[in-house]
N, C-alpha and C positions, 0 to 999 in steps of 0.2 A: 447416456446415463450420467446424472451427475455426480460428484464427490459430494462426500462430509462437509459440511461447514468449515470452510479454512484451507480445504486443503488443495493443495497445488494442482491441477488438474491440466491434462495436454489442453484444454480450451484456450487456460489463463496462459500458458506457457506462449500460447501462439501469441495470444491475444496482446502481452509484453514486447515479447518478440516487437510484434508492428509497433508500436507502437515509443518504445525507449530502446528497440535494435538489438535486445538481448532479449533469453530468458532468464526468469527470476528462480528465487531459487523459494524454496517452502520455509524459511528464514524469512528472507524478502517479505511475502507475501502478506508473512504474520505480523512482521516490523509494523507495516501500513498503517494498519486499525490505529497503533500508540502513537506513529503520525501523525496522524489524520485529528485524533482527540487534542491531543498537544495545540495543535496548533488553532483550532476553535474553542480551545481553552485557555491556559497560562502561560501557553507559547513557549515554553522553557523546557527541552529533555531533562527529565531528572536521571543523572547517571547510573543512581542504583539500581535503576529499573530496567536498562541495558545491561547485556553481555559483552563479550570484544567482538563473536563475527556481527554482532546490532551494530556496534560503532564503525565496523567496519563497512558496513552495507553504507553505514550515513554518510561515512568519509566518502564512500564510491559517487555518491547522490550530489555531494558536496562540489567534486571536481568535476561534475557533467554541469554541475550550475542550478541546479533543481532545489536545492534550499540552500542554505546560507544560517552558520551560529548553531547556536545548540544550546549547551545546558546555560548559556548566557543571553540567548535570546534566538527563539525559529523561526525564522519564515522563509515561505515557499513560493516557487512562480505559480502561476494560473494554468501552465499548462501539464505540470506534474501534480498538482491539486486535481484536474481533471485525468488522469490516468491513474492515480491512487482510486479515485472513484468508479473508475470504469473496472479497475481490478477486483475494488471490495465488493462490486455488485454482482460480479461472476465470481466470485467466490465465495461468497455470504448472504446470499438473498439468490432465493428460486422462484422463477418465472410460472405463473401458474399460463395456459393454454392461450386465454383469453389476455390482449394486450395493456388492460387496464387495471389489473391485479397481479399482485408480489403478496410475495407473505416473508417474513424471514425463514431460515432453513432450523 
């Protein structure tokens, strides 16, 4: 069965796991989405819009080498671009039966 829209589920947990050797936390998860805009947008965290554990998740993101800058300028490597995506799709879009249709949740 799946979760709610967003929410942390032992799938995504696994699914982290494999893939950046930890699990994330429901923080984590949620951080992503403002990630993921940010960065196909004006590339700049704006600080007010983070918390301390947000910045704190970025700083972790930061010293594993996954992005680089912040509210002065973001960008990210290709391969945590691709696990941001892999997460927000099990987390935020439901698989309908049939392999060629999603619908969002």
């Amino acid at each position: 069965m799946r979760g709610k829209r967003g929410q942390l589920t032992d799938e995504i947990k696994q699914k982290a796991k494999e893939l950046l050797g930890y699990e994330i936390t429901q923080t984590e998860l949620r951080l992503m989405p403002y990630v993921q805009y940010v960065i196909v947008n004006e590339q700049r965290i704006d600080p007010k819009r983070i918390n301390q554990d947000e910045r704190e998740i970025i700083s972790k993101w930061r010293e594993a080498g996954y992005i680089e800058g912040g509210a002065s300028g973001l960008s990210i490597t290709k391969e945590f671009w691709e696990i941001i995506c892999e997460l927000l799709f099990q987390g935020y879009v439901d698989i309908e039966p049939r392999p060629h249709h999603w619908r969002l949740k």
